[in-house]
C-alpha positions as CSV (number, residue, x, y, z in Angstrom):
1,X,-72.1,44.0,65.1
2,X,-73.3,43.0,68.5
3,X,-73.5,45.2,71.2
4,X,-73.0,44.8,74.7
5,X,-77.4,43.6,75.6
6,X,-77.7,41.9,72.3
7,X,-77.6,37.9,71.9
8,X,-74.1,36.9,70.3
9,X,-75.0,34.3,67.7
10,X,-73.8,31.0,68.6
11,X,-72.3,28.3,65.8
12,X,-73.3,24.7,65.6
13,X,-69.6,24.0,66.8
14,X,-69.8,26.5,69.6
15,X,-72.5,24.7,70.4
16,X,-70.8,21.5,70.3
17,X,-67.9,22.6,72.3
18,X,-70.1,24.3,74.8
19,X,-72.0,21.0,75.9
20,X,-68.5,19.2,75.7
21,X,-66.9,21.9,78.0
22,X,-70.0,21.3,80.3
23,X,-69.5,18.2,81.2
24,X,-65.6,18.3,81.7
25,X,-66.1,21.3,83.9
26,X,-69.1,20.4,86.5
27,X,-71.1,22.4,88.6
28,X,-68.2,22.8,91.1
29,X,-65.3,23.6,89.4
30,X,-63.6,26.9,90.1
31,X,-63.8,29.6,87.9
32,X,-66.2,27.3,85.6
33,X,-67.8,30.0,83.4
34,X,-64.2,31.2,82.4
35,X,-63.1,27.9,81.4
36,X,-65.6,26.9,79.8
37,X,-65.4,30.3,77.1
38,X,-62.2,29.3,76.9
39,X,-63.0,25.5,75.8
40,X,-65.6,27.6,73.1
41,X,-63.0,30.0,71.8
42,X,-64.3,32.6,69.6
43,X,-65.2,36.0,71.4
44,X,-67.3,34.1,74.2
45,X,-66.8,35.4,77.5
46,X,-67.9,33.9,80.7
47,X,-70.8,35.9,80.7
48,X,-71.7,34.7,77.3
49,X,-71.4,31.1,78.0
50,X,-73.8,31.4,81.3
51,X,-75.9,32.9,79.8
52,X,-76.2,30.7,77.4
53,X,-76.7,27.9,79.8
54,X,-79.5,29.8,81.7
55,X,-81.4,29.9,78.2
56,X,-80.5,26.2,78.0
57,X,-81.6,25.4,81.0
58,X,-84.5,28.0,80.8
59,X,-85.6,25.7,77.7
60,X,-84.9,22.3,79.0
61,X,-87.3,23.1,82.2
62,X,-90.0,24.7,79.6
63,X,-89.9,20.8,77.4
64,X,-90.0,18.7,80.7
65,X,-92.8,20.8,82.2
66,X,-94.8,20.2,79.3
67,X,-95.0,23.5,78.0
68,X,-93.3,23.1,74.7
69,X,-94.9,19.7,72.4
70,X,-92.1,17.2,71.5
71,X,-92.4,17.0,67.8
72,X,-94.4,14.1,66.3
73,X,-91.0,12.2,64.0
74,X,-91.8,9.4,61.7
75,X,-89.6,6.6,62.9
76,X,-87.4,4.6,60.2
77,X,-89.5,1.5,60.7
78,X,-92.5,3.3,59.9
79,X,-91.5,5.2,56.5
80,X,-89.5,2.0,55.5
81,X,-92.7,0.4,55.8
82,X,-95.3,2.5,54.1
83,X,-92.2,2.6,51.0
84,X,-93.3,-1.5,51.0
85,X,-96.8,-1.6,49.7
């Protein structure tokens, strides 16, 4: 079990409901972090689900900088095309 200073593992539907929860609640709704843990469900609190966004965000600022590589994905016109030959 998790205690208090460990990461809570998050689902892919947590996940899902998160980023949906994000944009109904914007930046300047009251009591945001609260409702959006309650959009999540589960045992997320509102400390959980800012925290998760400052690692989201924490990430999203490390791509754009540069300092993480987008990967290098074959496109489906490329691997439909080398199947031709």
């Amino acid at each position: 079990m998790a205690g208090p200073s460990s990461p809570k593992v998050w689902t892919f539907e947590e996940n899902k409901l998160f980023e949906t929860a994000l944009v109904k609640y914007g930046e300047n709704t009251s009591n945001r972090w609260q409702k959006i843990a309650e959009a999540v469900g589960g045992n997320k609190t509102a400390e959980d689900v800012k925290k998760h966004y400052e690692l989201l965000e924490h990430d999203i600022n490390a791509i754009v900088s540069g300092k993480v590589p987008l990967p290098n994905y074959i496109s489906n016109t490329e691997s439909s095309s080398e199947g031709s030959n």
